[in-house]
N, C-alpha and C positions, 0 to 999 in steps of 0.2 A: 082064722081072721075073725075077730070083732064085729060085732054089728056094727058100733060107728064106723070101723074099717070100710067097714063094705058101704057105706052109705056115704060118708069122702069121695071112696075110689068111683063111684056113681054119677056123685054130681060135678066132680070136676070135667070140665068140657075139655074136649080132644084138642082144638086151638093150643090150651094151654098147655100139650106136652111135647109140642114140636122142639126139636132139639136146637141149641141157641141158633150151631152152626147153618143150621137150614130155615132158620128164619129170611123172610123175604130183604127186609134192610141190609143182609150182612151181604147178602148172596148181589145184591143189586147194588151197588156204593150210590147210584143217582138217585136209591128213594132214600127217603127219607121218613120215618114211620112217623104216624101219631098214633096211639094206643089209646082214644075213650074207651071208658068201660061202658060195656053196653047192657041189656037189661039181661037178665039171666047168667050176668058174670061173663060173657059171651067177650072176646078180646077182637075187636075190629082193627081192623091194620090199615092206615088210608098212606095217600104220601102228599105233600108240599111241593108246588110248582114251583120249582127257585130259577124258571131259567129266565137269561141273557132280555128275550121279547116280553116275558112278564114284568120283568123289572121296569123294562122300558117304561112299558103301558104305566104302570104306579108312578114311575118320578112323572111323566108328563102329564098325568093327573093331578099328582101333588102342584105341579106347577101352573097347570090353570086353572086351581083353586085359590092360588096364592093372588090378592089383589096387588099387593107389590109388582108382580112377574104383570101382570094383564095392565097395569098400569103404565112399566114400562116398556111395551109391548104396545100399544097405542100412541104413544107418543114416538118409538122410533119407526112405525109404521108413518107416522103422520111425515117423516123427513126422509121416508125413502121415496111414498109418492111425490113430495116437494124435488128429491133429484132427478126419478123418473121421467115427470111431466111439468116441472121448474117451468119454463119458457110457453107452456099452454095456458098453465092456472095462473102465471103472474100478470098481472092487471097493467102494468108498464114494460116497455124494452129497460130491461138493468141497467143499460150502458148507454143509454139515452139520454143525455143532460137536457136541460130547459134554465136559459139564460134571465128568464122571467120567471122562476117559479123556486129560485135554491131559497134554502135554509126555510123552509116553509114547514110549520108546526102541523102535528098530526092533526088531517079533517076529513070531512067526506070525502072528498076527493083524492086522499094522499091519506090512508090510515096512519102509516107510521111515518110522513111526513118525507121529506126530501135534504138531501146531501148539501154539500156546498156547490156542488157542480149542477143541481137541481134534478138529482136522478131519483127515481120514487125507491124511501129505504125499505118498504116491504116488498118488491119487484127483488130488489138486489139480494133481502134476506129468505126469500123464497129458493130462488137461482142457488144460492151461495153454498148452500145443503149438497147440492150435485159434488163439486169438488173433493169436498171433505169427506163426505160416505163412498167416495172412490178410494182417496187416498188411504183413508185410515184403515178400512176392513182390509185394503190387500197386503199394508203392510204388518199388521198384526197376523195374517195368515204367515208368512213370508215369517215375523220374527218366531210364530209357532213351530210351521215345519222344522226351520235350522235349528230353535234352542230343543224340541222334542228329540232332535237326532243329536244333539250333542248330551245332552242328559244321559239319554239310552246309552251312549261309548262311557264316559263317565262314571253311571252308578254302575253298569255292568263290569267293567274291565276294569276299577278302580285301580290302586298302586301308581304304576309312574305315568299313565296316560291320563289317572284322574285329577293327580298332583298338581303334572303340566299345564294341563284346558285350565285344571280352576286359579291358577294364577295368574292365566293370558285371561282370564274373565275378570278378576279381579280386577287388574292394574287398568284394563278399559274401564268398566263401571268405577274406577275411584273418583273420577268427574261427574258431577252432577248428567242427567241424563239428555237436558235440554242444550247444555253446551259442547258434550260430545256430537249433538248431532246438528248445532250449529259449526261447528267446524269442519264435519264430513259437509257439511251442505254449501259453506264460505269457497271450498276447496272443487268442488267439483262444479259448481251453479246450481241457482234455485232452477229448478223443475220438477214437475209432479213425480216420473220416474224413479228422478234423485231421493226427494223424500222416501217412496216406499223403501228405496233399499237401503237408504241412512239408517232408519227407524225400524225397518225389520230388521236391518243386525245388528243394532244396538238390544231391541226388545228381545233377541235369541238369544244373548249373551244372560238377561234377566230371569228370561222364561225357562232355561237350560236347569239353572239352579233346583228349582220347583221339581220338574222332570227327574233330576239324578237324585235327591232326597227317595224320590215314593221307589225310584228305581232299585234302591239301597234295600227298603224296605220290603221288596219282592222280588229280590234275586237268590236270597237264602232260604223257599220255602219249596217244599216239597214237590210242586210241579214241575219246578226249575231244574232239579234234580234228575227229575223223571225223562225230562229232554233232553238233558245231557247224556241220559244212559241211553237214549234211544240214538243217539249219535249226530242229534240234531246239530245244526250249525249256527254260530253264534248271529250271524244275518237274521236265521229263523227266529232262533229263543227271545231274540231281542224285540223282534217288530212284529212276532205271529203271536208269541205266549207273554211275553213281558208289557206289551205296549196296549191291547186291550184293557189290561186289568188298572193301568195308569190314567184310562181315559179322561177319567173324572177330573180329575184338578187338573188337567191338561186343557179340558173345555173352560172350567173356572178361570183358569189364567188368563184363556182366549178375550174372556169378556171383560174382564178386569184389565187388561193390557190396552183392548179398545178402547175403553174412556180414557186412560191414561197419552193414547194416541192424539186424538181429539184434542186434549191440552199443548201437545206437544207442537202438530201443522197449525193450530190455532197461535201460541206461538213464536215460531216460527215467520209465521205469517205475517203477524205483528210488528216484528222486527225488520220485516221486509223479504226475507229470505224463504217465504214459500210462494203461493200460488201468488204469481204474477199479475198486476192491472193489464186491463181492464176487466177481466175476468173477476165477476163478483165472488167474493171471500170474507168471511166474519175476522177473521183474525187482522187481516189487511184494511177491511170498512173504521174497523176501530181506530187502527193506528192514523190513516186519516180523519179522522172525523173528531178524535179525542182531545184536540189544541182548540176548539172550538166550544167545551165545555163550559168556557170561563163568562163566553158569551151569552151562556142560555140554550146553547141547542141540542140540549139533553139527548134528543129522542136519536140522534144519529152516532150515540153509541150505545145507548141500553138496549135498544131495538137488536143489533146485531149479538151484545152478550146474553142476553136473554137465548137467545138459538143457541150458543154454544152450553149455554148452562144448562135450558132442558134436553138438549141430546144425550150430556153427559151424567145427567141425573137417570135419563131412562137407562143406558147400559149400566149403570151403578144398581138398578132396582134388577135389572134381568140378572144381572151379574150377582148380587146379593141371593135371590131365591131359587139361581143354579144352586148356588153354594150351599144351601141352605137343605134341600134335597141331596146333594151327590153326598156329605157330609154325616149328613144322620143314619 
């Protein structure tokens, strides 16, 4: 042997002649190595936390760093304490008229002024949050669950079960969305109930689609595989190994579907067919009060559309900077 020989075989460091197969990455599949070179050629082997609770931690960091997300985040904070405690913080009874005091223009005493029946319109648009943050969030829950489990049959089992659903999905959604669920609602009567379930299976039948795309998308990869060979059951694969890894645009839908709710009982409402007088409601305040524009008494409908417009701007902003993290 050489002098260089021998002064190579010297300074190469023992790390570097571990054999590939007994390197730690291969041996572990969950690390994940990083290799800086260290000082004296010396090879450090470290690994990357990639799990499930770290990921978490980083998107809900990224998200209240986003002022979009904390933006709308204070504001639909500001309309859940309005539904919570509506009836404490409002300054008049809602459903309280004053035969001496209608059509009275906003002032000290009546910020946003009074109705034709002379009920105070900030009492009524305070109150009228409760309704609508009942109805909307349970049936967006409601059209999540259904269209989540109809996705998962669908992109899993595709052929003639995926055939069938998305045709029966189709020929419902060929109606605009608003008049399908005026018709389930003309058909059964307005009631709060009625809405959630109109509206949740209409929005399952929407939300289904989103679901069976990503499900399409991860049913042909390797883990899917692996639980089939382990004899797993399709109940399992579908809602243990398949539906985690879907979360993502299943939560985005969630809050994209909400404001699209909000439009929907708002409305609804409008037309008569949701939350019943005297129960104060923005959708319903309007449709009353909007024949009187002609007269001058603005503030008894901008007052109530203003509520419907910043609710649905704040889940548009939370809903945008989910998106925006699950996404990247």
């Amino acid at each position: 042997m050489s002098d260089e020989e021998a002064i190579d075989g010297a300074a190469t460091p023992v790390a570097a002649k571990i054999p590939l197969e007994d390197a730690p990455a291969l041996r572990d599949p969950a690390a994940v190595g990083l290799v800086p070179a260290a000082a004296g050629g010396v090879v450090v082997v470290g690994t990357l936390d990639g799990s499930s609770g770290t990921i978490r931690r980083e998107n809900l960091r990224l998200l209240l760093h986003s002022p979009a997300f904390l933006i709308g985040t204070v504001i639909l904070l500001w309309w859940i304490v309005c539904a919570l405690f509506g009836k404490t913080i409002a300054p008049y009874n809602p459903v309280a008229g004053s035969l001496t005091a209608f059509n009275e223009a906003p002032s000290g005493a009546h910020w946003f002024g009074t109705d034709s029946l002379g009920r105070d319109v900030l009492s009524r648009v305070i109150v009228g949050a409760r309704e609508i943050l009942i109805v909307t969030p349970l049936a967006t829950l409601l059209g999540t669950v259904l269209g989540t489990s109809i996705g998962l049959i669908q992109g899993y089992f595709r052929g003639r079960v995926d055939s069938f659903s998305g045709r029966l999905v189709d020929a419902v959604l060929a109606l605009p969305i608003v008049i399908v669920a005026f018709l389930f609602v003309v058909a059964l009567g307005p009631s709060a109930p009625t809405l959630i379930i109109v509206i949740g299976l209409v929005f399952g039948l929407l939300i289904s689609r989103t679901v069976r795309t990503a499900v399409l998308q991860e049913r042909d990869l390797d883990y899917i595989a692996a639980a089939r060979l382990r004899d797993e059951s399709n109940t399992h694969i579908m809602f243990v190994e398949i539906l985690p890894n879907v979360f993502g645009p299943i939560l985005v839908e969630f809050t994209v579907r909400l404001g699209y709710a909000i439009f929907t009982v708002a409305t609804l409402s409008f037309l008569g067919f949701g939350i019943q007088p005297p129960t104060p409601d923005w959708g319903a305040d309007i449709a009353n009060s909007y024949q009187y524009l002609g007269a001058g008494y603005w503030w008894e409908v901008l007052f109530p559309a203003l509520a419907i417009a910043s609710l649905v701007v704040a889940i548009n902003l939370i809903a945008d900077s989910i998106e925006a993290v699950v996404i990247q």
